[in-house]
C-alpha positions as CSV (number, residue, x, y, z in Angstrom):
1,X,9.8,40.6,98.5
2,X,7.5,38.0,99.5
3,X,7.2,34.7,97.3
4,X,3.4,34.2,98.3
5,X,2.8,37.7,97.7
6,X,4.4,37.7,94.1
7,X,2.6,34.9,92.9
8,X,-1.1,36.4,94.1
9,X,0.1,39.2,92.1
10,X,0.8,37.0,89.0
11,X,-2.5,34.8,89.7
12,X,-4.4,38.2,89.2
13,X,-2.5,39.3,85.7
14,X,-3.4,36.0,84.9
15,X,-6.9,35.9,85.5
16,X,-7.4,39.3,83.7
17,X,-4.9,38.0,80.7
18,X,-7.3,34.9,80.3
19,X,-10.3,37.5,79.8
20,X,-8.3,39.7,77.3
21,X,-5.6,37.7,75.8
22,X,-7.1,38.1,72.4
23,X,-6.3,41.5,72.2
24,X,-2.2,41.0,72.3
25,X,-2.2,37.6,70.7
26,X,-1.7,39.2,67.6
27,X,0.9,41.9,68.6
28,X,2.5,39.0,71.3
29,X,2.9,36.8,68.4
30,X,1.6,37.3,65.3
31,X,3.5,39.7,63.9
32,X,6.6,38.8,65.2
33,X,6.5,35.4,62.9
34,X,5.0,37.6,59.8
35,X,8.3,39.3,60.3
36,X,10.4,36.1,60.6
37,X,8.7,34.6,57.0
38,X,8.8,37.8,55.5
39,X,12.6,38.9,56.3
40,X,13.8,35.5,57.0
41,X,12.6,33.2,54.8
42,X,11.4,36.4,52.0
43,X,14.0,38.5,51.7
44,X,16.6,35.8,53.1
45,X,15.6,33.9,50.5
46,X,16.8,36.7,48.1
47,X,20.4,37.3,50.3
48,X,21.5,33.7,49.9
49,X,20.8,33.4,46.1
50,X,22.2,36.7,45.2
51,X,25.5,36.2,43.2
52,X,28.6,35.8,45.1
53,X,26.9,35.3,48.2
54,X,29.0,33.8,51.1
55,X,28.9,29.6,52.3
56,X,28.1,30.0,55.9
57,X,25.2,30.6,58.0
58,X,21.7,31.5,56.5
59,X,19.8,34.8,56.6
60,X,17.0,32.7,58.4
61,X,19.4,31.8,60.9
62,X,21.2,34.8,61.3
63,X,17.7,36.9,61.6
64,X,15.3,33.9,63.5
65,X,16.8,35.2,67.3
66,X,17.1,38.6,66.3
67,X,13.9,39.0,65.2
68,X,12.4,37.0,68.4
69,X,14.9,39.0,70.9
70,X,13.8,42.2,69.4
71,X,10.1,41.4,69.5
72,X,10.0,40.3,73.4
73,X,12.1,43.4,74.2
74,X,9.2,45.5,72.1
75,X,6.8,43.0,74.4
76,X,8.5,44.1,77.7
77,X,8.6,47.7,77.2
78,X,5.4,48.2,76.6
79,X,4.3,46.3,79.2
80,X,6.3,48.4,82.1
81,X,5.2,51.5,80.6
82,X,1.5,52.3,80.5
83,X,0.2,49.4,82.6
84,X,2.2,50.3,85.3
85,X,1.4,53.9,85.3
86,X,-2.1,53.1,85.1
87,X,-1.6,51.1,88.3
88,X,-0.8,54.1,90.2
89,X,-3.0,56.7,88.2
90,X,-5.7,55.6,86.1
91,X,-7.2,52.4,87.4
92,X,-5.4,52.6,91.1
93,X,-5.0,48.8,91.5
94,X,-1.3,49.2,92.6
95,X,-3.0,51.5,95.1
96,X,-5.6,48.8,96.4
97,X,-2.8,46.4,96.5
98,X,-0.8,48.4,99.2
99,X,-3.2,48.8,101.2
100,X,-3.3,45.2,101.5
101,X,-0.8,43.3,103.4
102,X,1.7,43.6,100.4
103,X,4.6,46.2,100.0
104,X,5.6,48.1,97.4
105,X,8.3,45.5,96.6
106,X,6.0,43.1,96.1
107,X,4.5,45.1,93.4
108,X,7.1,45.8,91.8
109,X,8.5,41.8,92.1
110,X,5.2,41.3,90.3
111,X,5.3,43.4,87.7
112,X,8.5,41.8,86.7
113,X,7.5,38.3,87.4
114,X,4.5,38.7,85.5
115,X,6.1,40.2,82.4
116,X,9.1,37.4,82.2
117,X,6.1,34.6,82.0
118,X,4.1,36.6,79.6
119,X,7.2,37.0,77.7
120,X,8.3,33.6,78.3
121,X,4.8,32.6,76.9
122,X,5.3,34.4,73.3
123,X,9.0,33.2,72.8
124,X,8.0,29.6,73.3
125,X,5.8,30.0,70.7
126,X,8.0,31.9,68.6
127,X,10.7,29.0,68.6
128,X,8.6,26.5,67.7
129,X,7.3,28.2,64.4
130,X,10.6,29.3,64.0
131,X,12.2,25.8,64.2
132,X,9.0,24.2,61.9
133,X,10.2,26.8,59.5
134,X,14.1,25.6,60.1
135,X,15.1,29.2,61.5
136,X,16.7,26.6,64.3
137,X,19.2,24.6,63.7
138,X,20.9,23.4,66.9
139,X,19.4,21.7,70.2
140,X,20.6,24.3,71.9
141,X,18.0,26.6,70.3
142,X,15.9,26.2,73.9
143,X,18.8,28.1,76.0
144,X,17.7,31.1,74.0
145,X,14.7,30.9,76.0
146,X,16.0,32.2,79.3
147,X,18.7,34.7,77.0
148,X,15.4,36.2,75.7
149,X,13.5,36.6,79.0
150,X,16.8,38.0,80.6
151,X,17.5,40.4,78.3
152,X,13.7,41.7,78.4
153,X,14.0,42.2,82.1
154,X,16.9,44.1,81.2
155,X,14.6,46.6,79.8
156,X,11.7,46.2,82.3
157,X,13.4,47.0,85.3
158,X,14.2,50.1,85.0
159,X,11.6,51.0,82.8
160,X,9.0,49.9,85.1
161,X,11.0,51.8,87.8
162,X,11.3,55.3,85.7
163,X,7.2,54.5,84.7
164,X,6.2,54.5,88.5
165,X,7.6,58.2,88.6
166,X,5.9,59.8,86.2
167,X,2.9,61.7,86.3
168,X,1.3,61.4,82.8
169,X,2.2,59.0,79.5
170,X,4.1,62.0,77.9
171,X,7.6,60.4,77.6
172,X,6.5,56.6,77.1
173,X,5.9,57.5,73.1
174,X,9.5,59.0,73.0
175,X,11.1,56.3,75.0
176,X,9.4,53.7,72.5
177,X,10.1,55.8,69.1
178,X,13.4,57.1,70.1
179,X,15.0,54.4,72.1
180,X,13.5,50.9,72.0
181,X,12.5,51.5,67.9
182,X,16.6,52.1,67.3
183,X,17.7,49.3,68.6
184,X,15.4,47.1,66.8
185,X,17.0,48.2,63.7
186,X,20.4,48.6,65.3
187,X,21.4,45.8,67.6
188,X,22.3,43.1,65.2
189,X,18.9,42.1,64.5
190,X,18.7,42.6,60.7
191,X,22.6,42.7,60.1
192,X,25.9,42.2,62.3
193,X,26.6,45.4,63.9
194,X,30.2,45.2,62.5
195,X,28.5,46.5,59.3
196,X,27.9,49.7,61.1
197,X,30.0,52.9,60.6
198,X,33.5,52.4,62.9
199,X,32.0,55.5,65.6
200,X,28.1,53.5,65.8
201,X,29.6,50.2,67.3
202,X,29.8,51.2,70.4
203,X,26.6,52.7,71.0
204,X,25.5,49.5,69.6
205,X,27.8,47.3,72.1
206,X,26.1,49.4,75.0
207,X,22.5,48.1,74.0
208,X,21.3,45.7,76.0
209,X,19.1,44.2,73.2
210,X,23.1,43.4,71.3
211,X,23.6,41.0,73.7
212,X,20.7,39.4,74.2
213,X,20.4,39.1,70.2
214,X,23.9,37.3,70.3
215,X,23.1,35.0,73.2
216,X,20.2,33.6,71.7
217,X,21.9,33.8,68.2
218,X,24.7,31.3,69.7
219,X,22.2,29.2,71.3
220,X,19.8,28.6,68.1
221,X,23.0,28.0,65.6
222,X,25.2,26.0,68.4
223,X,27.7,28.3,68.6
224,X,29.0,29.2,72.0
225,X,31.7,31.8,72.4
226,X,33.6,33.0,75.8
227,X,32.4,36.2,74.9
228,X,29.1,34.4,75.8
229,X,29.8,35.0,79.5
230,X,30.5,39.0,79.2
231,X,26.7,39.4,77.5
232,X,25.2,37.7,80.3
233,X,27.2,39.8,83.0
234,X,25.7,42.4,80.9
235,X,22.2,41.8,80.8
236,X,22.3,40.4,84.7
237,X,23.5,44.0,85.5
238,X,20.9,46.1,83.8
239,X,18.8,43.8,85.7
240,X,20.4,44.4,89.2
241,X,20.1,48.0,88.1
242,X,17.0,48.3,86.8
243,X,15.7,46.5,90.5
244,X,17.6,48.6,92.9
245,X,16.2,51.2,91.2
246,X,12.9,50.0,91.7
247,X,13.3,49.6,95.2
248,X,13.7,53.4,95.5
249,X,10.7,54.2,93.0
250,X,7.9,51.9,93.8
251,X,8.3,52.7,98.0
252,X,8.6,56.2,97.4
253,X,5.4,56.2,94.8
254,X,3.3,53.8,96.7
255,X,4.0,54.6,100.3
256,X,1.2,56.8,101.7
């Protein structure tokens, strides 16, 4: 991997996301805040005022870095899924590119790079309406900026590695409906996990979307745990995974 190389890759996304960037805004970004005022400041509003409710933290607060968490993870899977099997067989750019002087590893450092700032992009944006709207409550809200982008890396690694395999789009709608949809509504996004049935917490502990949703959680309501340091061993090893695995894939794909 080749630092010039990586950023003429990002330079390109770029150029063609300044072209079409109107077409995700809306997905990016827009309805990740209709979910924040509808769940966190609608129905939230409805959890705190419901008799006998607990002193404590907010639903707002509880739900603000779920809900962003969950939506750049949704952001990130899509984006190492289709797009980067119509690199190799639709539109052949990944193709083209290899026959440049770059290497498959630069490819697949781009594809990564390229999704961290595009996801980087729509958190940013997501903290500031959510802090205008007081989901945020602690300075440290911005350290759940890098716990977001991690933890959607944790999905596109190896996503992006298992997409460069594939031969047609077939599996993508299972991977999204059966896998990334669950842990939306499973990973301590709406509702602590303890809440789930005694045999369910452990699937839940194993989903790399728990701890990113409790890294950024800690960050936005100021408070840090130990435990803080086993999600982001966590997350950094899905990472490491999902890239050596990617060093196997993309060669083995893009190498003529």
């Amino acid at each position: 991997m080749r630092a010039p190389a990586v950023s003429s890759l990002v330079e390109r996304e770029l150029r063609v996301f300044v072209k079409i960037w109107h077409a995700s805004a809306f997905s990016a970004f827009g309805m990740p805040v209709l979910f924040l005022v509808a769940m966190g400041v609608g129905l939230g509003g409805l959890v705190d005022d419901r008799p006998g409710a607990a002193a404590g933290l907010s639903y707002l607060h509880f739900v603000t870095p779920g809900l962003m968490v969950a939506a750049s993870v949704q952001q990130a899977a899509g984006e190492s899924l289709w797009p980067v099997l119509g690199g190799i067989k639709w539109d052949g750019r990944y193709v083209a590119m290899v026959a440049s002087p770059l290497t498959p590893v630069d490819v697949f450092a781009g594809v990564l790079a390229w999704i961290a700032i595009r996801v980087a992009a729509s958190t940013v944006a997501f903290l500031l309406v959510a802090t205008v709207l007081g989901g945020v409550v602690s300075p440290w809200g911005v350290l759940a900026l890098p716990a977001t982008v991690l933890c959607s890396l944790a999905f596109a690694a190896p996503t992006s590695a298992f997409s460069i395999t594939q031969e047609n789009e077939v599996p993508f709608a299972m991977i999204m409906r059966l896998g990334v949809l669950p842990l939306f509504l499973f990973s301590g996004t709406f509702f602590p996990v303890s809440n789930l049935p005694g045999a369910l917490q452990p699937l839940a502990w194993l989903s790399p979307l728990w701890h990113g949703v409790e890294l950024a959680r800690h960050a936005t309501t100021g408070d840090a745990h130990w435990a803080d340091l086993a999600h982001l061993a966590i997350l950094l090893a899905w990472v490491t995974g999902g890239w050596l695995w990617g060093l196997r894939t993309f060669p083995r794909r893009l190498t003529p």
